[in-house]
C-alpha positions in Angstrom: 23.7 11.6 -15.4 22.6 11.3 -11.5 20.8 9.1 -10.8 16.9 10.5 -9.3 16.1 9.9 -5.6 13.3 11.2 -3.1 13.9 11.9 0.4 12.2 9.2 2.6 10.0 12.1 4.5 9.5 13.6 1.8 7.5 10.8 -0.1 5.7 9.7 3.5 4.5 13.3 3.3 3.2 13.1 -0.3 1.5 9.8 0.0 0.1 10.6 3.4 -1.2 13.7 1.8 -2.5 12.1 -1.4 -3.8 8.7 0.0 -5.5 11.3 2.8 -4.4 8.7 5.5 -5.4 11.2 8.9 -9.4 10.3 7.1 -9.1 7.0 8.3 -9.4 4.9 11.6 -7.2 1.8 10.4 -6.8 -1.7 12.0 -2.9 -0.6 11.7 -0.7 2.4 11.1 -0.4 3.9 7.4 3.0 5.4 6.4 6.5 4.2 7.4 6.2 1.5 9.3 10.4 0.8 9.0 13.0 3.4 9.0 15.4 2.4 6.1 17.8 4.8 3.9 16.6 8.5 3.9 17.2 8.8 0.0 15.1 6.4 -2.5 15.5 5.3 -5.7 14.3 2.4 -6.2 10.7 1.5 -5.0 9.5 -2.5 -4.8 5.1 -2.4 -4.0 2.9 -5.2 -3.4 0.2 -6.5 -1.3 1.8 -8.1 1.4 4.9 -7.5 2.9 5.8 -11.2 3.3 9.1 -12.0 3.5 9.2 -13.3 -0.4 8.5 -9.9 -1.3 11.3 -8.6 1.3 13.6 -11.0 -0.1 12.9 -9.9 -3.5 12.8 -6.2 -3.2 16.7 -7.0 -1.4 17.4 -8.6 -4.7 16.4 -5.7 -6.9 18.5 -3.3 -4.6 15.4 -1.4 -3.3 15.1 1.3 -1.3 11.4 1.1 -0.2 8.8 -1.4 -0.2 5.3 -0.1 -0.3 2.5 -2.6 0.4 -1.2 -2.3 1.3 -0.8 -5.0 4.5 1.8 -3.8 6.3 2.5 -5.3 10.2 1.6 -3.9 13.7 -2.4 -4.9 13.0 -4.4 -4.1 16.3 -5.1 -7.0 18.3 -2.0 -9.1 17.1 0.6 -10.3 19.0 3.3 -7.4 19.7 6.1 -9.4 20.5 8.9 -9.7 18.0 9.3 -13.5 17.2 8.9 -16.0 14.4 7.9 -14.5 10.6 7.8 -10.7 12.4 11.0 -11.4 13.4 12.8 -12.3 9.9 10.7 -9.9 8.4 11.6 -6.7 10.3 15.7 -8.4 10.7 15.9 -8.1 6.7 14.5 -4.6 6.5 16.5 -3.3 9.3 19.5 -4.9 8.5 19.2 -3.6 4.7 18.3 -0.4 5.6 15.1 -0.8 3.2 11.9 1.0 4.5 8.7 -0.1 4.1 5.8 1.9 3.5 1.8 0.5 4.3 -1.6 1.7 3.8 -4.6 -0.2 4.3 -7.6 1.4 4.0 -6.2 4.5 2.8 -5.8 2.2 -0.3 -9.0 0.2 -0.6 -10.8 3.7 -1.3 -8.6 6.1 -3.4 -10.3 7.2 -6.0 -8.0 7.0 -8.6 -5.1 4.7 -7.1 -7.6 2.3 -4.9 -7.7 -1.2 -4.9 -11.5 -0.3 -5.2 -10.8 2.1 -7.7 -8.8 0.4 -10.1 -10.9 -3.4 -10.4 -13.9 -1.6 -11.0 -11.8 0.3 -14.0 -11.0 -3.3 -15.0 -14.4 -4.7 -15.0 -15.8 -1.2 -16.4 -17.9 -0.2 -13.2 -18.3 3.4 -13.5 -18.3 4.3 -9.3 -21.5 6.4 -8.4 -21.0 6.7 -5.0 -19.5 6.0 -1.0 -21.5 3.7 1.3 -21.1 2.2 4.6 -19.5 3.9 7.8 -16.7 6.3 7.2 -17.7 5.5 3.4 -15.7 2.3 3.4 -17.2 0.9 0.3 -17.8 2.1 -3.5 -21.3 1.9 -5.2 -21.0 1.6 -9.2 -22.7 0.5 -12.4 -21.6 -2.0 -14.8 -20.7 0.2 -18.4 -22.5 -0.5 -21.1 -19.6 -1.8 -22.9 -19.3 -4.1 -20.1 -22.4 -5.8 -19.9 -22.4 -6.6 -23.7 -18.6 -7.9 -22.6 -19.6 -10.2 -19.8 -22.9 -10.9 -22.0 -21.1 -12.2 -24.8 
């Protein structure tokens, strides 16, 4: 059986599309931040892409990283040295891409960071606040408030 793979543009198109990234003025740029292999198979997400999660996603044999903090944050230093360095080394040496997206994240609806602890605490969202509706408005369930009652 062959083994399944997505072509590298062809997922930064689907998340950019889905995540809605173009919506947002970010603190740092969403999407591929680092070129890697142009098929995927294997995917390794977390927050941060520190270089424990670099390391580990090298272990597994990944593909991709995708993360929420990614690097290149506006206002840091641009030059390539200490941590930056070792991070962006092991990617481009392994040919692994990483994908970031900030606040593209923090407000999907379904997939959000946002999105998915109020799921877990049983807020039902209501509405967007704040400038370029940056934030999420919601009510505690029923079933939640006897939960956190109890």
């Amino acid at each position: 059986m062959k083994e399944k793979s997505v072509n590298r543009e062809v997922l930064a198109q689907y998340l950019a599309t889905e995540l809605q990234i173009a919506r947002y003025r970010d603190y740092c740029p969403n999407g591929v931040q680092v070129e890697g292999r142009p098929e995927i198979k294997l995917i390794v997400s977390g927050v941060t892409a520190s270089l424990a999660l670099l390391e580990q996603a090298l272990d597994a044999k990944a593909d991709a990283v995708l993360v929420h903090h990614g690097y290149f944050w506006r206002g840091e230093d641009m030059r390539v040295i200490g941590q930056k360095q070792k991070r962006l080394k092991l990617l481009l040496e392994n040919e692994i891409s990483l994908f970031a997206y900030h606040l593209p994240l923090d407000m999907h609806p379904l997939m959000g960071n946002n999105a998915q602890l109020a799921q877990q605490f049983g807020i039902e969202p209501s509405s967007r606040f704040a400038e370029d509706d940056l934030g999420w408005i919601g009510r505690m369930s029923d079933a939640a408030i006897r939960t956190v009652g109890d």
